[in-house]
Every structure is written in C-alpha cells, then in structure tokens.
N, C-alpha and C positions, 0 to 999 in steps of 0.2 A: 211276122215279127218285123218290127219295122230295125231297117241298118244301121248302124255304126255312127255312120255318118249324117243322116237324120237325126239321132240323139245327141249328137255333138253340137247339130245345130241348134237343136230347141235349146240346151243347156247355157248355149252361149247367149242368146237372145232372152235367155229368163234370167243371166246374172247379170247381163249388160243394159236391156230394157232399152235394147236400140238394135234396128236391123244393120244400121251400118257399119258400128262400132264392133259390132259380134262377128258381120260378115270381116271386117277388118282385121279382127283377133284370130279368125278359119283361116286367112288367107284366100278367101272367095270375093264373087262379086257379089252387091248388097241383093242384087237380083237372084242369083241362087241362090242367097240365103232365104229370100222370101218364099220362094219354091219352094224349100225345103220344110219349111211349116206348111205353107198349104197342102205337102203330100202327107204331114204326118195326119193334118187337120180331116183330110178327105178320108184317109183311110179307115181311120178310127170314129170318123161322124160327128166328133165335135170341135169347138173351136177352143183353141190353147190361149190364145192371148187379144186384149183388145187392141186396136189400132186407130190414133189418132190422130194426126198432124203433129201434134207437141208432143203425144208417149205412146210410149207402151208398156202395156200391164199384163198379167199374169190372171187368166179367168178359173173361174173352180177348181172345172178340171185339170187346167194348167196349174194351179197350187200342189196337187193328190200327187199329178205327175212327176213333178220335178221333188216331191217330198219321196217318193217311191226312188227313181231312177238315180239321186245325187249321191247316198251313199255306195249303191253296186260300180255306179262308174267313178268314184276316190278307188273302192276295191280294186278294179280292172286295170286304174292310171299304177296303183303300188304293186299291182302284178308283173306290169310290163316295165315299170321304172327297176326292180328287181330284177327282171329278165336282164336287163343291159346294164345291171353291175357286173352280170357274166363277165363283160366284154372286160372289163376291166380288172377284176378281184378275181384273183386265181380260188376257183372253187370246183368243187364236183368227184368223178372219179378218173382214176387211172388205174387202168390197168398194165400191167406189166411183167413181161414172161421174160425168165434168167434162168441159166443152167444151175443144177443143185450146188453143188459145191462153191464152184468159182461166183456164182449170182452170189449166195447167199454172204460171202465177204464185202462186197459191196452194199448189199441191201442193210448190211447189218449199221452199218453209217450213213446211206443215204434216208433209209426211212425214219429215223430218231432226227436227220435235219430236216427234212420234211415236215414233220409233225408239231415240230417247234417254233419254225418259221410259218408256216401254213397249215395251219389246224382245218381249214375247210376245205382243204383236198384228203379224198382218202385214196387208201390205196386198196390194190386187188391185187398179188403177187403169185404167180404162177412158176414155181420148180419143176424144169424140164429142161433134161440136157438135148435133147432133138432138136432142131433148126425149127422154126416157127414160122408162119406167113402171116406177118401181124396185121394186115389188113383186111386179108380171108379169115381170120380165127377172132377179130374184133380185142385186139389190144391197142392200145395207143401207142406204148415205148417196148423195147428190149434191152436185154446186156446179153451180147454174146464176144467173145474171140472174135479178133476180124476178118478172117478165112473166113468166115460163117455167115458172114452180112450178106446181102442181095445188094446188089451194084446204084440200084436205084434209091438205096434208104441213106438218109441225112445222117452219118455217122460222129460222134462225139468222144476223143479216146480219154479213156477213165484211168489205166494203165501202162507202167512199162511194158516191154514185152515180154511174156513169161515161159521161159524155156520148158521144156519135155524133158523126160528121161526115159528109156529103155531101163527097169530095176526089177529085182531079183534080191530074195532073200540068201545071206550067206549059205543058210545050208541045202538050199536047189542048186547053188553055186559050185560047190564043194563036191554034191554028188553028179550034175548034170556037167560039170564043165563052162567055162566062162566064155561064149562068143567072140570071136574077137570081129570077124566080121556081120554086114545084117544078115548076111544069105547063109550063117551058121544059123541064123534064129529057126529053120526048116528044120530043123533037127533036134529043138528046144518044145516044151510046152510054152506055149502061152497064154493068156487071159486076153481074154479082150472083149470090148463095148460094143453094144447092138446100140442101135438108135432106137427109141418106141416109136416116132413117128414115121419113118422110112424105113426100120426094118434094115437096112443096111448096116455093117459092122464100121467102126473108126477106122481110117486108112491110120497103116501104120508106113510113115513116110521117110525118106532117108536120102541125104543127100551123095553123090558120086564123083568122080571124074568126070561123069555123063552127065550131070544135072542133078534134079530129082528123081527119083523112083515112089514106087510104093512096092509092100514085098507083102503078098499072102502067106499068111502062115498059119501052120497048125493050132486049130483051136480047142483047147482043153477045158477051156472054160468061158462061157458067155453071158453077159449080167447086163440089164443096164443101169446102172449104178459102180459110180469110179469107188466109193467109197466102198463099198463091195469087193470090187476088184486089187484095192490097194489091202485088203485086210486078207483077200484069198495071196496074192502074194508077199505075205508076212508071213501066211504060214509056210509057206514053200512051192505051193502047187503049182509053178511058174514065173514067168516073166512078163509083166507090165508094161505098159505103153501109156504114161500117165503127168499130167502138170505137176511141175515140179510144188507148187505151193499147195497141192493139198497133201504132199509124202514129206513136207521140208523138215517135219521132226521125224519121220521113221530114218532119210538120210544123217541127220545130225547124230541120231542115238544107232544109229548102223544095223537097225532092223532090215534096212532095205538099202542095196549097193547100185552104184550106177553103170551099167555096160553100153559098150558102142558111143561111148561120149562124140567123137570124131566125126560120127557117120548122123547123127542125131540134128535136123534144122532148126535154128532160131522160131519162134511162132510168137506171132501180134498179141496183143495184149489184148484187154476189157472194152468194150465202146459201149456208150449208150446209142442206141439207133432206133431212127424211127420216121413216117412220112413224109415228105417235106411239108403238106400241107396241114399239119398237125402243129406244128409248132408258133403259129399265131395264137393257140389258144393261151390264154392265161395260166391255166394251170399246166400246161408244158413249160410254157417258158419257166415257170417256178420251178419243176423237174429239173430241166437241162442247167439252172442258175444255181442249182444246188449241188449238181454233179459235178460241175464246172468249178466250182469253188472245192470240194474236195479233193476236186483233182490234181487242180493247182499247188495242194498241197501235199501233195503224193501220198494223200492218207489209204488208195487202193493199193498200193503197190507194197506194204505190210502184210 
C-alpha cells in the first residue's frame, strides 16, 4: 500500500497540474515531488500523469485514481480536523471519584453546571468514601477532605472548613453517661467507619495540651457507610465520630447531642484535586471553571 505521503503527493499534482506548484503547496522540493510520482508510477506499473514542457495531465489511470482516493482522503482531512477540535472544545469523558455523602453535596450542583455549559463532556461518578489513587485506578479528578489528598495532586478548595463532632443520642447519654474527657470515650460504645479500600478504620483524632492524638476505642459497631453510622447512633447504640454537615438536622432537632466539643480539631474542607498534567485538557479546565465558580460563590458550603 503505497504511504501517506505519496498520496499526498499525487493529490497535489492532479489539483495543481504542476510539479512545482504542488511540490510548493507540500512544503517540498519540486525534485521530491517528482519522485514521489515515479515511486507511486513504478510500483503500481503504470503511468499517472502526462508530462510535457508546458503541462501536466492526468492519464486514465490517473483520472480512476484520483476519482477513487479524493473522497477517503476529505474523510481522513474531517477525521483529523475533528481530532484537533479536542484540543480546543472541551469534550469526552471524566471520570470522577467523591466520597458518598460529602461528594454527593457537591456533585449535586457541580454536575447540573456541567451539563449545561458543556453538554459534550460526560460524566462517570464514582461514590466511595476510601482514599483513591486516581492515576492507578484511571480517573481524571476527585473531591475529597484535604487530610486526604496525596501531596503531589493539584488541589482546588471547593469548601469552608467543615468541623466534626463526637455525638451521641440523648438516651445512650442518659444511660451511658456523658464523657467529659476523649480518654472517657474507652469506656463508651462506639461506631465507627472501616474504609473498603484499605480496610483501616477512621482515626478518631483529638486535640491536647500535647498536640494531637488519636485514641483507639471500643468498637461496637463497624459499617462503611457514615449514613449508616449516623442512623445506628440515632438509635442509641453508641457514639459517632462524624461531619458535622451530614448530622446538621439530627443536631438542630436534637436527635443527636454533641460531646467533647473542647477536645474535638477543626478539619479542611471539600477540594477538587487531580494530576497536574491533566489539567491542559479541555474538558478539565471546563471541570475546575465550573467548580471554581461555584465556589466562589460558597454554594458548597450549604
């Protein structure tokens, strides 16, 4: 099959009907362009075009040829002229993994702006409150807490910062007794979060005189699911270790009380985050221009 670039040349010399003009239009010398017909001419055994001092023509086979080859290569030029709208017109997919709860507050107004503004990006959203390796697992972006990022990902904050609570139903309260310090919580049930993808449980962390700590405590119940966790300690079974914005109605209607306020750390809010070498694409930069503008408008922090 003859190259690319031999069909490029013949093409050129049967719309121009001049080796020099055509080699002119290639960006070649007229001398390769004439090459480039005698290789096609040799190979195939016949002659493409006549050659005379004053013109050049197109012989039989040279008519068949170029009636045959001139519509697949318009196809080929709108394949590639398409390819390199890529570069520009945000299109394709994105993928992207957010924890259940906290993600889905987010997602629920980033992807309605998304689909609005850029109908030719879709999305792929992955609910998982585990820590993710979005380069080993083939996602593009994430939304985690900013404890949670990996030092190396391009982070973008989407939120305030969203405080914790240690909470407990009135009447585990009532019967169990109210903590006053963490190191009472050893003597308490608790709940608490496993990860799926590491299998590790949620440090439950607390600040001192000393710094930070973390404090092991008895587990009565393990789920990985907060929303899970937040409904087991509604009913009583224990005390939680949970963001405060997915309990902020069971606090307000006082299903659920808040203990150890004192000893309890401030924790980072929402980011989008994701490769740094990711973000030339088109449809990122549409992503982050969209998160960025919601943010701006503190519509996560609702």
């Amino acid at each position: 099959m003859a190259s690319l670039d031999l069909i490029r040349i013949f093409l050129a010399v049967a719309q121009y009907r001049s080796f020099s003009v055509a080699a002119q239009s290639l960006a070649i010398s007229p001398t390769a362009c004439s090459k480039g017909v005698r290789a096609l001419e040799r190979r195939y055994g016949v002659v493409l075009f006549r050659r005379t001092t004053r013109s050049v023509s197109l012989t039989e086979p040279g008519v068949s040829l170029l009636a045959m080859l001139k519509p697949a290569v318009d196809q080929l030029e709108e394949a590639f002229a398409a390819l390199e709208s890529f570069r520009e017109r945000p299109a394709g997919r994105l993928r992207i993994t957010a924890p259940r709860a906290l993600g889905l507050r987010v997602a629920r107004l980033l992807v309605p702006a998304m689909r609005a503004h850029y109908p030719d990006v879709s999305l792929d959203l992955s609910f998982d409150d585990g820590v993710i390796n979005l380069v080993a697992e083939g996602y593009d972006a994430g939304i985690r807490l900013g404890q949670s990022i990996e030092l190396d990902m391009v982070a973008i904050r989407l939120s305030r910062d969203m405080p914790w609570s240690v909470v407990a139903a009135p009447q585990y309260l009532e019967k169990h007794g109210v903590p006053g310090v963490p190191q009472d919580l050893l003597g308490h049930r608790t709940l608490r979060y496993r990860f799926n993808s590491s299998g590790l449980l949620h440090a439950w962390r607390f600040s001192g005189a000393d710094g930070m700590y973390e404090l092991e405590t008895d587990t009565a119940i393990v789920a990985n699911d907060t929303a899970a966790i937040a409904e087991f300690a509604r009913q009583g079974l224990g005390c939680a270790y949970l963001p405060d914005i997915e309990i902020e109605t069971d606090l307000d209607q006082g299903r659920l009380v808040r203990v150890l306020e004192p000893f309890v750390p401030a924790t980072t809010g929402l980011y989008l985050y994701f490769p740094l070498r990711t973000q030339a694409q088109p449809k990122m930069r549409a992503l982050i221009e969209q998160a960025q503008a919601l943010a701006a408008r503190r519509a996560f922090d609702v």
